[in-house]
BATOR-725561 format. One line per field, with one value per residue (C-alpha): residue number from 1; residue in three letters; x negated, y, z negated. Coordinates in Angstrom, 3 decimals, decimal comma. Example, Ala and Ser with C-alpha at 12.3 -4.5 7.8 and 13.67 -1.06 7.14 Angstrom:
2
n: c(1; 2);
res: c(ALA; SER);
xx: c(-12,300; -13,670);
yy: c(-4,500; -1,060);
zz: c(-7,800; -7,140);
***
This chain:
499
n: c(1; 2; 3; 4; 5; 6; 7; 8; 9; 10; 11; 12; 13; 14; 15; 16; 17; 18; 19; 20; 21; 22; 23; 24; 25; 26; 27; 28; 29; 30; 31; 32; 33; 34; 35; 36; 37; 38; 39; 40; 41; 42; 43; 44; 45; 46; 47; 48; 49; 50; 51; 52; 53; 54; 55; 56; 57; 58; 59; 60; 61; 62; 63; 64; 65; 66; 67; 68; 69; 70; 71; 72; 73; 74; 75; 76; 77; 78; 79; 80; 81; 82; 83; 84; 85; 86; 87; 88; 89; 90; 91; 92; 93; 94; 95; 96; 97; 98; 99; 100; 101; 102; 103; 104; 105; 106; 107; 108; 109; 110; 111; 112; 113; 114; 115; 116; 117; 118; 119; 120; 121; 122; 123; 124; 125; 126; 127; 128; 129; 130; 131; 132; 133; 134; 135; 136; 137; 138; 139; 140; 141; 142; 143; 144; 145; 146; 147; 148; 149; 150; 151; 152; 153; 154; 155; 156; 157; 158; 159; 160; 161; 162; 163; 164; 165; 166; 167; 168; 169; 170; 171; 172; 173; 174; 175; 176; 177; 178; 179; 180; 181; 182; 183; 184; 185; 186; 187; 188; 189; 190; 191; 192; 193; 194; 195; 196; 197; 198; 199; 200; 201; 202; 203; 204; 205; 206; 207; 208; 209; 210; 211; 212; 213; 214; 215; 216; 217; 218; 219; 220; 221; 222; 223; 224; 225; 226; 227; 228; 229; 230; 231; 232; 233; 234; 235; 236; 237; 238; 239; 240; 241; 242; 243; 244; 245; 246; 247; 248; 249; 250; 251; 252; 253; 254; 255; 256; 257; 258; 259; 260; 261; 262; 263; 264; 265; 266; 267; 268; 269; 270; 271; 272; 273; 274; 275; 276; 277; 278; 279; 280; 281; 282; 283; 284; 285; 286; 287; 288; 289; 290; 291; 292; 293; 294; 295; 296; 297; 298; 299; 300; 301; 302; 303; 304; 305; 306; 307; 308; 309; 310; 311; 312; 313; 314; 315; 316; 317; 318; 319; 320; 321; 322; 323; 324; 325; 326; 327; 328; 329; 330; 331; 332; 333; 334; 335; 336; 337; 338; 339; 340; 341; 342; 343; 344; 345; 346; 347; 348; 349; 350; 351; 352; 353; 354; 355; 356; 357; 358; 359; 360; 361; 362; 363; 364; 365; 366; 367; 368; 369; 370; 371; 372; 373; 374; 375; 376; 377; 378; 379; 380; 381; 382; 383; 384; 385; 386; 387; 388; 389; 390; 391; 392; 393; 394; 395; 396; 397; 398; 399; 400; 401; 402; 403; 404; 405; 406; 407; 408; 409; 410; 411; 412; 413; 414; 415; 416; 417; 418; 419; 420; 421; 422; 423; 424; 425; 426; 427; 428; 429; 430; 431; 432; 433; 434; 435; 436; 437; 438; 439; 440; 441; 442; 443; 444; 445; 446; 447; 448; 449; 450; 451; 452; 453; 454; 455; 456; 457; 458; 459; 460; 461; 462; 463; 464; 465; 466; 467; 468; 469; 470; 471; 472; 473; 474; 475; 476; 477; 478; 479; 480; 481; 482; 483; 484; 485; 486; 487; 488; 489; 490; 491; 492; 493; 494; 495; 496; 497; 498; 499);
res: c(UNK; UNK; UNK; UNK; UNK; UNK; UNK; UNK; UNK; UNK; UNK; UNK; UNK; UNK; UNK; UNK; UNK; UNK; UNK; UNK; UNK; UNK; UNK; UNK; UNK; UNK; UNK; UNK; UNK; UNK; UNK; UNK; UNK; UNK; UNK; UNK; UNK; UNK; UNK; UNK; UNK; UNK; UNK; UNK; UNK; UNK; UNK; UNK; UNK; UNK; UNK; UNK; UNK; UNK; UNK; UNK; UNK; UNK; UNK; UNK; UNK; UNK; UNK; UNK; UNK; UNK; UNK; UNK; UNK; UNK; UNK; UNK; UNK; UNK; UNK; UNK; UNK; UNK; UNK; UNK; UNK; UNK; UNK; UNK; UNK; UNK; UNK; UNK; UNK; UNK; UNK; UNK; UNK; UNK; UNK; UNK; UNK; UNK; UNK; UNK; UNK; UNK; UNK; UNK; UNK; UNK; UNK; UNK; UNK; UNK; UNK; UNK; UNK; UNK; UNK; UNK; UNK; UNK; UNK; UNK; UNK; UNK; UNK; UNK; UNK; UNK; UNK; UNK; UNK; UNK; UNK; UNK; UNK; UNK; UNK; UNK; UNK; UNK; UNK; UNK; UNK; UNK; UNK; UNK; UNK; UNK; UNK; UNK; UNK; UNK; UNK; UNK; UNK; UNK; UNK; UNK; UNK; UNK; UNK; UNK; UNK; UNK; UNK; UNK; UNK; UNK; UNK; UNK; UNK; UNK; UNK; UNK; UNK; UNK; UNK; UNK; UNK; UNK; UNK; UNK; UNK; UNK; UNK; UNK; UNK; UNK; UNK; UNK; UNK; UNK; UNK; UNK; UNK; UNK; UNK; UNK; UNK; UNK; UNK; UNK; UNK; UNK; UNK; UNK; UNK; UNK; UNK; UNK; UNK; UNK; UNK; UNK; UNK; UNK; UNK; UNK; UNK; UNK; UNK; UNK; UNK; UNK; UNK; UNK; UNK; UNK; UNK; UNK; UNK; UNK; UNK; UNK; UNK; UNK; UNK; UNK; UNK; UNK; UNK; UNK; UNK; UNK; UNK; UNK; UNK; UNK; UNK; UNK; UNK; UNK; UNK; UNK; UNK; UNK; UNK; UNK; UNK; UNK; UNK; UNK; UNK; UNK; UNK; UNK; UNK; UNK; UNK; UNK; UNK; UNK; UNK; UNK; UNK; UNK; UNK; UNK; UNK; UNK; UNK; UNK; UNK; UNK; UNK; UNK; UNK; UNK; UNK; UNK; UNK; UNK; UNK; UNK; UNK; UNK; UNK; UNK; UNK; UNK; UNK; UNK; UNK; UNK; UNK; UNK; UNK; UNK; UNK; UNK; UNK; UNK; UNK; UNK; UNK; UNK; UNK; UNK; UNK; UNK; UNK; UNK; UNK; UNK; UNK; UNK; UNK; UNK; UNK; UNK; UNK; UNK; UNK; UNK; UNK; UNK; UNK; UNK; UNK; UNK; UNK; UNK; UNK; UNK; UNK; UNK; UNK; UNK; UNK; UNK; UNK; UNK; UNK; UNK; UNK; UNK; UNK; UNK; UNK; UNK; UNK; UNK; UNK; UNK; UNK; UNK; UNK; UNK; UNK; UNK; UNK; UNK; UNK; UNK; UNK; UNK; UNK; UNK; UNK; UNK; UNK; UNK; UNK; UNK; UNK; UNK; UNK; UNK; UNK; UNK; UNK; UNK; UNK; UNK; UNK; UNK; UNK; UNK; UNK; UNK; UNK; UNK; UNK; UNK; UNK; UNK; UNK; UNK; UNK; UNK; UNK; UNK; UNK; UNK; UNK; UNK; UNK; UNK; UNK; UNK; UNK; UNK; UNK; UNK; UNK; UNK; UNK; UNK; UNK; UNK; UNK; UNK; UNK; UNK; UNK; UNK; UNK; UNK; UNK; UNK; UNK; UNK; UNK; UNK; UNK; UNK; UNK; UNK; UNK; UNK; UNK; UNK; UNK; UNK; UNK; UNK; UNK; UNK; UNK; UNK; UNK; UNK; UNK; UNK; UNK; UNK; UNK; UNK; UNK; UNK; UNK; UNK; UNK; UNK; UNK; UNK; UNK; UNK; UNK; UNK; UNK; UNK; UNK; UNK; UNK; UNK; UNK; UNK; UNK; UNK; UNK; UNK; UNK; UNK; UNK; UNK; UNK; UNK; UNK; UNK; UNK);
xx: c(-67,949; -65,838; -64,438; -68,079; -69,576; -66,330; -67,527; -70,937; -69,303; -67,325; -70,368; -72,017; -70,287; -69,842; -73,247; -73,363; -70,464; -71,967; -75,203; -73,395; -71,482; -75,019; -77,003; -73,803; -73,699; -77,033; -77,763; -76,071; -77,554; -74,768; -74,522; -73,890; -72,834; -73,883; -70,747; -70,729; -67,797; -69,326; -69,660; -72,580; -71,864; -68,147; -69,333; -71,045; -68,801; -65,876; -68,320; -69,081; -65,776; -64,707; -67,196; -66,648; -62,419; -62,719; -64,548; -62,113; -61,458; -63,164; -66,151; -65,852; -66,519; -69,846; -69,400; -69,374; -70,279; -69,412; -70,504; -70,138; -72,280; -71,278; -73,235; -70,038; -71,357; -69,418; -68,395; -64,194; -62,896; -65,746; -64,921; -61,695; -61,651; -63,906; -61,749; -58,306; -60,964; -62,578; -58,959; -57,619; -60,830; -59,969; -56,421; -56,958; -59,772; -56,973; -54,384; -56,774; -58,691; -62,123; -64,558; -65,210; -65,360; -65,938; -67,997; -68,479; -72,398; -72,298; -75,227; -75,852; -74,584; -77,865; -79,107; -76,220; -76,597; -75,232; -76,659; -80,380; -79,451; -77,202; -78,025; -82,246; -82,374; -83,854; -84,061; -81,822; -83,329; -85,694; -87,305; -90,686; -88,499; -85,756; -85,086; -81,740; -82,256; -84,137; -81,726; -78,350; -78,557; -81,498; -81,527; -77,562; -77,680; -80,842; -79,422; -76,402; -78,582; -80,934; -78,026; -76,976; -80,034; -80,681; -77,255; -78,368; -81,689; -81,514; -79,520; -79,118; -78,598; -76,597; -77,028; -75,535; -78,908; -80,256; -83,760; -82,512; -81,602; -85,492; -88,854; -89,727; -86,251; -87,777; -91,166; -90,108; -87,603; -90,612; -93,311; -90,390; -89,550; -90,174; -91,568; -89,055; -86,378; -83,518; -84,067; -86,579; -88,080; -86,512; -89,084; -89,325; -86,639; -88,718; -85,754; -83,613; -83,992; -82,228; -80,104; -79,135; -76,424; -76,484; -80,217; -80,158; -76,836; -77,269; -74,485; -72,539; -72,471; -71,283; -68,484; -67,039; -66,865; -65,338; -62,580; -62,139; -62,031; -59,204; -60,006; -59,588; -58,365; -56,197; -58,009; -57,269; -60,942; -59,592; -59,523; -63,212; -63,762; -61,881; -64,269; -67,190; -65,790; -64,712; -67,837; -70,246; -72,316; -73,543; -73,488; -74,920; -76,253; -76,329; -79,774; -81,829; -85,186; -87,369; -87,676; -83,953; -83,337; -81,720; -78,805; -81,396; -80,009; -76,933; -74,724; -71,849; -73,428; -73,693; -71,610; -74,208; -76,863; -79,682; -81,900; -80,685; -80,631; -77,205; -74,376; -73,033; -71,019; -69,077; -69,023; -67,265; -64,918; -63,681; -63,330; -61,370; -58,473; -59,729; -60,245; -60,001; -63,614; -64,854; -65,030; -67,617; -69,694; -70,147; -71,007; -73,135; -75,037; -75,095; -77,604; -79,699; -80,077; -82,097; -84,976; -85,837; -89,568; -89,073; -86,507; -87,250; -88,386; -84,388; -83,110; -85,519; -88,320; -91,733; -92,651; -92,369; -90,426; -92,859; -93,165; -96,133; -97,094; -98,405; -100,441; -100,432; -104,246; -107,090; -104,324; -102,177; -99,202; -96,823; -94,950; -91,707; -90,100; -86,555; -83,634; -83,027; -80,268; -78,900; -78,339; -77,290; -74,286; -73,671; -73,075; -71,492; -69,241; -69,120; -68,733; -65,806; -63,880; -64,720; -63,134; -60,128; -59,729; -60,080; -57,670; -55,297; -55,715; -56,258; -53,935; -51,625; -53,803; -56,594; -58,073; -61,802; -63,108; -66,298; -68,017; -66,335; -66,140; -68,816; -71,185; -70,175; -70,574; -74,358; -75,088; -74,184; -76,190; -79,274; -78,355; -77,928; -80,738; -83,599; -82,977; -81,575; -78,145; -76,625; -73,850; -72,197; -72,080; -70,386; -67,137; -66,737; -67,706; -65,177; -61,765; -62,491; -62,414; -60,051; -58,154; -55,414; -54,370; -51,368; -51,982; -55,306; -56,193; -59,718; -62,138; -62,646; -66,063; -67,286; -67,978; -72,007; -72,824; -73,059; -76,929; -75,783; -76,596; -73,973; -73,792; -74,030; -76,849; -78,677; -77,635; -79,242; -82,225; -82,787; -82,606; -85,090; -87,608; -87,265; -88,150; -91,367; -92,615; -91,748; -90,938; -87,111; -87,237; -90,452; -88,585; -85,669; -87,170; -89,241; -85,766; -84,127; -87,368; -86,516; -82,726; -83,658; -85,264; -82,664; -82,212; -84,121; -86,283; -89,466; -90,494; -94,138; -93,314; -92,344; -95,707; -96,521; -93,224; -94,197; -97,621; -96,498; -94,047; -96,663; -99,113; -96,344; -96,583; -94,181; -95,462; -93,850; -94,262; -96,140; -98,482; -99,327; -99,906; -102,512; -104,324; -104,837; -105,836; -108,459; -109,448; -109,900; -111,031; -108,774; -106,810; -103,244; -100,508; -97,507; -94,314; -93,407; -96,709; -96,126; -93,576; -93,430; -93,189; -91,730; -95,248; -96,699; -93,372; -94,843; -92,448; -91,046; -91,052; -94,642; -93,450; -90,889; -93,099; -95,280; -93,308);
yy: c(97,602; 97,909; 94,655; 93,263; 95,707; 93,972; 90,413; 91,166; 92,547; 89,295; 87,117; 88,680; 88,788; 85,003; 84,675; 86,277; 84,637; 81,433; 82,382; 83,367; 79,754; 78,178; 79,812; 79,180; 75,788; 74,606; 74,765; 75,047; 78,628; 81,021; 83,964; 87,534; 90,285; 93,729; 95,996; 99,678; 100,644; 102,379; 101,732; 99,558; 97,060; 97,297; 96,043; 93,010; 91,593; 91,789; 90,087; 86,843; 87,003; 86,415; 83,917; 81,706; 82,300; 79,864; 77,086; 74,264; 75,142; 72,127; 73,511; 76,644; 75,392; 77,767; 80,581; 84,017; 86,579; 90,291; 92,868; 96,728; 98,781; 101,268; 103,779; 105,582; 108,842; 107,822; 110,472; 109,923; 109,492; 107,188; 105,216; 105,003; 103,872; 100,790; 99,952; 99,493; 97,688; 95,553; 94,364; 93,716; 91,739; 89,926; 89,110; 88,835; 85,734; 83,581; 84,391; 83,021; 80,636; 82,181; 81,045; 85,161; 86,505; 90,023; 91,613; 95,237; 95,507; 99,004; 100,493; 98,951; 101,253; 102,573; 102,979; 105,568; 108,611; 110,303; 108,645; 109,497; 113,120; 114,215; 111,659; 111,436; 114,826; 113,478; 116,146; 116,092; 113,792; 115,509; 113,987; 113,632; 112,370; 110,016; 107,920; 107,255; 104,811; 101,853; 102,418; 103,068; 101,144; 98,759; 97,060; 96,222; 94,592; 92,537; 91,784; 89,562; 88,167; 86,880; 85,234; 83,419; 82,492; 81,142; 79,045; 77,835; 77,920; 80,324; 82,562; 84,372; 88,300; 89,583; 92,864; 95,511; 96,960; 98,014; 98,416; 101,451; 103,531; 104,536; 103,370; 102,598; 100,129; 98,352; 98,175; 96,695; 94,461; 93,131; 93,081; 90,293; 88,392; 84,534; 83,299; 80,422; 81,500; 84,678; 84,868; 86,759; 87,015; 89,545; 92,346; 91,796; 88,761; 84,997; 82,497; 85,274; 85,870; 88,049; 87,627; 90,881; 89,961; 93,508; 94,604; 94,824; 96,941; 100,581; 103,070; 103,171; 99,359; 99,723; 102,071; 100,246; 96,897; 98,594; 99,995; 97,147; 94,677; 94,573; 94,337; 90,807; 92,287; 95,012; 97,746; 100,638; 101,439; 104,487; 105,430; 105,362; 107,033; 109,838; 109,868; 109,764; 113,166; 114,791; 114,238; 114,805; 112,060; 108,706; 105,748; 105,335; 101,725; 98,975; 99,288; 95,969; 97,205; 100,641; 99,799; 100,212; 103,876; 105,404; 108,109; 110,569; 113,868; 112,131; 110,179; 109,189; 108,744; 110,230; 113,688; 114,466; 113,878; 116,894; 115,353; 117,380; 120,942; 121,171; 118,299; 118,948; 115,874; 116,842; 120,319; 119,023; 117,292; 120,122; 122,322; 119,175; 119,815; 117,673; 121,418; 119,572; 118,289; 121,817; 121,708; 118,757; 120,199; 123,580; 121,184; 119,370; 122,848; 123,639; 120,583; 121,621; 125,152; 123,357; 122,608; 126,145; 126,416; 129,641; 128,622; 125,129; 126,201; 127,791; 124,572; 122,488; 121,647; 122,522; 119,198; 115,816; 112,988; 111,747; 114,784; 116,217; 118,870; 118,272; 120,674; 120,529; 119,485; 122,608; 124,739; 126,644; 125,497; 123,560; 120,305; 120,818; 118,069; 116,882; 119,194; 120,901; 119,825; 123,485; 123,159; 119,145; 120,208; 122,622; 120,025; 117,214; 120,480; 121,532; 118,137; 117,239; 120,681; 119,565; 116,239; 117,982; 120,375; 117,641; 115,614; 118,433; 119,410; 115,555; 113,863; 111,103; 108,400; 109,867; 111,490; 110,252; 109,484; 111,141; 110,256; 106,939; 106,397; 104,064; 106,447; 109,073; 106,723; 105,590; 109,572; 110,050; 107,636; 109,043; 112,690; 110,839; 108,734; 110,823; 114,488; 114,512; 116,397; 116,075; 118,473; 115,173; 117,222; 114,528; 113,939; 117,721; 118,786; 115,602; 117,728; 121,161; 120,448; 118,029; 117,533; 119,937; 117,794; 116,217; 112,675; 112,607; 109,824; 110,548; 107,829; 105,832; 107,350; 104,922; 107,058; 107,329; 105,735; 107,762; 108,893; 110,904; 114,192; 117,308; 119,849; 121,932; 120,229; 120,974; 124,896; 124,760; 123,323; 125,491; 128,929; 126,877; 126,114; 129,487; 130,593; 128,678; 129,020; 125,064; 123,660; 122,570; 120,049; 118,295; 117,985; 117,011; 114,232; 113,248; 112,607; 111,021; 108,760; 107,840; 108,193; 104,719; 102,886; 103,476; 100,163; 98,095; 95,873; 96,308; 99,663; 98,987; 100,958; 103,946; 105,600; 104,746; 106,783; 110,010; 109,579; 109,629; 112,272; 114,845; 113,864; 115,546; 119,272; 120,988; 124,680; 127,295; 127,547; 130,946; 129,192; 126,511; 128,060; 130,405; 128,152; 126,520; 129,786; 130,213; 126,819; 127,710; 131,049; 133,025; 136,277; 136,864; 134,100; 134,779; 132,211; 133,527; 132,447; 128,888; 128,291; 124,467; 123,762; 120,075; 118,791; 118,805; 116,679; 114,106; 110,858; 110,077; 106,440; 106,366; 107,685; 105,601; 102,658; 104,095; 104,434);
zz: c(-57,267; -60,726; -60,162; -60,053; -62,883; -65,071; -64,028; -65,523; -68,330; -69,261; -68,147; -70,774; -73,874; -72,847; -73,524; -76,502; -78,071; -77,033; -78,465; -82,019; -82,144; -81,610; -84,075; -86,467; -85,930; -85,989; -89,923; -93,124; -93,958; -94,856; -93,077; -94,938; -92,660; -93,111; -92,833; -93,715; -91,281; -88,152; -85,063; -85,130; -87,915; -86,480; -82,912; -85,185; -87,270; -84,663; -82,088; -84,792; -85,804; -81,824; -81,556; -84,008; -84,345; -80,939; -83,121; -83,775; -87,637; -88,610; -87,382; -89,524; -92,264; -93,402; -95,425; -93,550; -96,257; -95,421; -97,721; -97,809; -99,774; -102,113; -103,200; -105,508; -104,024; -100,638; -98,452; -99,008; -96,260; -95,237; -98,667; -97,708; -94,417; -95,470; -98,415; -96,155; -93,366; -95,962; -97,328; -93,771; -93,083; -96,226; -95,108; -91,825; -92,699; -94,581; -92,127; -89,085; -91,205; -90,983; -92,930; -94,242; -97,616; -98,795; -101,104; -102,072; -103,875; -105,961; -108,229; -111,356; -114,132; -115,234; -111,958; -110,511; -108,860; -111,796; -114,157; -112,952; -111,763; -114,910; -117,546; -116,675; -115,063; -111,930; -109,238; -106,296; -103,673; -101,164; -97,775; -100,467; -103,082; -101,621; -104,919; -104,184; -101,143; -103,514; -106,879; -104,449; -101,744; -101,359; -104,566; -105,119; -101,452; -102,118; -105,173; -103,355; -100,799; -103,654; -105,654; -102,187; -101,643; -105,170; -104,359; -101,048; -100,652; -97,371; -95,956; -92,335; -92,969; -89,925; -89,087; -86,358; -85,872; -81,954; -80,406; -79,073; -83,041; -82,426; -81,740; -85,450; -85,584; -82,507; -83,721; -86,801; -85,590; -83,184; -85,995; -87,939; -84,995; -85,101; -82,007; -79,945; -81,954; -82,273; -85,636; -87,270; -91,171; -93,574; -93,998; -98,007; -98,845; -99,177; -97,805; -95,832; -91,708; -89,846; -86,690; -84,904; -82,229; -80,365; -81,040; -76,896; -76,823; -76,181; -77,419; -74,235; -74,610; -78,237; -77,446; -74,673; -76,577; -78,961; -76,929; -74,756; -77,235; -80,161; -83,704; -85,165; -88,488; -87,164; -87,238; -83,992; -83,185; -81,985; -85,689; -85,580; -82,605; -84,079; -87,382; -85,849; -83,323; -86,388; -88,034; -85,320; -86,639; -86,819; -89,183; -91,804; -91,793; -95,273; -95,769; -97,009; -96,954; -96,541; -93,042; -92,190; -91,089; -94,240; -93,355; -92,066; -89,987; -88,969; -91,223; -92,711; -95,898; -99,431; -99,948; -102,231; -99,870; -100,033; -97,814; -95,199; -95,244; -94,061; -94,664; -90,836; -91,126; -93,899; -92,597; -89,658; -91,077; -93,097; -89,330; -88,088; -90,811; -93,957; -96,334; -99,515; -98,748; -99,110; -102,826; -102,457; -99,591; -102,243; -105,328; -102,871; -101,705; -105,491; -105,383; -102,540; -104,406; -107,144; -104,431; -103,718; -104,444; -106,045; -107,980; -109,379; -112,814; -113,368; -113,528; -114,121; -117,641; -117,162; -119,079; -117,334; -118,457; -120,513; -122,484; -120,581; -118,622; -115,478; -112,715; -108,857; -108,185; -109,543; -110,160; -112,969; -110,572; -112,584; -111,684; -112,950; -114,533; -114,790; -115,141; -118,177; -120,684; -120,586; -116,319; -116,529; -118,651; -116,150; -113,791; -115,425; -116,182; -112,538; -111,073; -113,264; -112,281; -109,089; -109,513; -110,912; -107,731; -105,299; -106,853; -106,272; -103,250; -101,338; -99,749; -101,672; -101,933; -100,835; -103,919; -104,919; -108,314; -108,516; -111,806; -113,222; -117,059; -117,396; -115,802; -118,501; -121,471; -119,922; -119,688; -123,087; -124,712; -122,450; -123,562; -127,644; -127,729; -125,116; -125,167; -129,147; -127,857; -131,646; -130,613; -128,365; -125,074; -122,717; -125,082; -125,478; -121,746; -120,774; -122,952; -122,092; -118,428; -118,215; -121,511; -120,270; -116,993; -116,438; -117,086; -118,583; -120,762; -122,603; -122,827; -125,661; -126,960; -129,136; -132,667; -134,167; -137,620; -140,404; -140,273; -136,537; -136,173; -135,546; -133,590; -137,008; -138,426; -135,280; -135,783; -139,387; -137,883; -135,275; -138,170; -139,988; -137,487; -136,144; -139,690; -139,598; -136,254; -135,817; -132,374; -132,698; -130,202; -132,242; -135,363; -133,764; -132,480; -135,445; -137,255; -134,331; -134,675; -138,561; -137,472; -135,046; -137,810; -140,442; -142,178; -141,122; -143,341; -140,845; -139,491; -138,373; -135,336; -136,872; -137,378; -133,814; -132,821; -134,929; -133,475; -130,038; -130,841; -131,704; -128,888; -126,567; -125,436; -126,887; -126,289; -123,945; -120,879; -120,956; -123,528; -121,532; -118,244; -119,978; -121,534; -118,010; -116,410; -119,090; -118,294; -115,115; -115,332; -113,660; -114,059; -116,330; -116,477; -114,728; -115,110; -111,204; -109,629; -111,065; -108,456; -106,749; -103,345; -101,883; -100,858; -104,592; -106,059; -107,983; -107,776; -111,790; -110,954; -111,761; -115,319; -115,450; -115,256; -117,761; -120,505);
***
């Protein structure tokens, strides 16, 4: 009986490896491969790879694109583990004479997590509020596949996704498919179809490929076996579009994921013997704190990003806005200290760098240009955490002109407005507006500026939820009964647009 059940087996993956040469060979469409490391995308790309090694290499000659996406808020030892795969893929390919490139697609600058959490003040992601998916992972992927398509016309996106992940993944996958042929359309992407080689595998199936069948490249998918134990979790996938299942309950995804209540992957993998991971999972918790309806307004402005104040429906409830400037240099302060104790306690090698320089430039210039912070937080926060380390080499900050504001100047201001009963943060703006337009020959758009700038609220928050209880006729304001809960989160992209 195991004899025959191993006859089937082979049958089988005949098929399918006969199937993949087909589709390969029937067009010039490029193919890019979806790899993010796990088990899944794994059983994918080693499959193709199989399949088309036993072309004669004069046959190989389309491009075989495999791309990895990085989020740069990778769980480490994740990241790691698809950096050594993605340069033995790379080796392996010119060694064997595949036809396979690889490409790692990361965040645009502007568009980190960092950036929009620290720099913007963006909240940390909630189930309501997931605006980390589109900006993280989404957009830098469909990003490539747009350029390869611009190149070629069309490309074939191939992706280690199964009917059996859930009932939406095989709904959608059915909604896309192309009738007569084992490709289907890309749920957003004009020019780009998708061919999923194991959408009929189940996990058993996966596994057992896996650990009958070598790794082209040279990887021992034991190694992943052993992850995914010591993380109790599943993959999580490169996701192309919002139908693809983002990292969900189980993942190896973002350590600074607080989508979940509890990160029990990286929880898991500190138990299993990685403990210098616990500093992250604690930063990462620090996160989650922030969501706590009764707590939102500690951390976070009562004013939007637009400079308003908003209310949840008929009521004196307000939306908070983004985090204050007071708790985001708390972070970039924590999350650098956390950088430094990780780096000390990892193993050679091993260490992750969790805010990269870029990132810290972009977040000054938000904190400069869009919150006024004339005392230069990031440069200063930057030296007193890490400016005593061994090694540390301080980035190059590039210096202000000579109409910047100090951290003095601001001081001076602040006794003055306090003086007058003037909001600091209005005036403060009104001479960052005339700070903007210093020389130039044409400043039409000045008085539009200091028109905008006093059309913003710029009251307490005690003020403001008064006059909406008198508004609304009801009893005495009180800060504590203006507490948010997740339902009433009003997205900021809409702002964003808006401004």
């Amino acid at each position: 009986m195991k004899k025959i059940v191993e006859k089937e087996g082979v049958a089988r993956l005949t098929r399918m490896h006969d199937d993949v040469r087909e589709i390969y060979l029937a067009d010039s469409r490029p193919w890019v491969v979806g790899y993010s490391g796990g088990k899944d995308s794994t059983t994918a790309l080693q499959l193709i790879w199989s399949a088309i090694s036993a072309l004669p290499p004069e046959k190989r000659t389309k491009k075989i694109y495999v791309i990895s996406s990085d989020t740069l808020v990778e769980t480490p030892v994740v990241s790691n583990y698809i950096d050594v795969s993605l340069k033995r893929i790379a080796e392996a390919a010119v060694e064997q004479g595949m036809p396979i490139v690889t490409h790692k697609v990361v965040p645009e600058v502007d568009k980190s997590f960092w950036v929009n959490l620290i720099g913007r003040g963006y909240p940390a992601p909630s189930r309501r509020f997931r605006w980390c998916t589109e900006r993280l992972k989404i957009e830098p992927a469909n990003d490539f596949i747009k350029s390869r398509v611009a190149e070629f016309g069309e490309v074939v996106m191939v992706l280690g996704v199964r009917r059996q992940e859930s009932a939406t993944r095989a709904q959608v996958m059915s909604l896309h498919s192309i009738e007569g042929s084992r490709l289907s359309k890309h749920s957003s992407l004009l020019n780009a179809f998708v061919y999923a080689p194991i959408a009929d595998f189940s996990t058993d199936d996966v596994w057992t490929y896996l650990l009958q069948n070598q790794s082209p490249w040279g990887n021992d998918n034991r190694d992943l076996v052993a992850m995914y134990r010591n993380a109790a979790s599943g993959e999580c996938p490169l996701v192309v579009d919002t139908s693809t299942p983002s990292c969900g309950n189980s993942r190896f995804g973002c350590w600074v994921c607080t989508v979940v209540e509890r990160d029990k992957a990286m929880e898991a993998m500190i138990d299993s013997g990685e403990e210098w991971l616990t500093p992250l999972l604690e930063f990462r918790d620090k996160l989650s704190d922030t969501q706590d309806p009764a707590r939102k307004l500690e951390f976070r402005d009562h004013r939007r990003r637009t400079g308003n104040v908003s209310f949840i429906g008929d009521t004196d409830r307000v939306m908070p806005g983004p985090y204050t400037m007071e708790f985001r240099r708390e972070l970039l302060k924590g999350l650098l200290e956390t950088q430094r104790q990780v780096a000390d306690e990892a193993p050679a090698g091993e260490a992750p760098i969790l805010i990269h320089e870029a990132e810290l430039h972009e977040i000054r210039r938000l904190w400069r240009t869009e919150r006024g912070d004339w005392q230069d937080s990031v440069p200063r926060i930057v030296r007193e955490t890490l400016g005593k380390e061994a090694g540390f080499v301080e980035p190059d900050w590039v210096a202000e002109d000579s109409v910047a504001f100090t951290a003095e100047d601001g001081e001076l201001l602040g006794s003055i407005c306090a003086d007058n009963d003037v909001p600091l943060e209005l005036v403060m703006k009104l001479l960052d507006v005339e700070r903007a337009s210093h020389g130039l020959k044409r400043r039409h758009a000045v008085h539009t500026r200091i028109e905008e700038a006093f059309k913003l609220d710029w009251r307490e928050i005690d003020l403001v939820v008064a006059e909406r209880r008198e508004k609304l006729g009801i009893g005495a304001p009180s800060v504590s009964e203006a507490a948010i809960d997740d339902d009433a989160e009003l997205p900021f992209d809409a702002e964003e647009d808006a401004r």
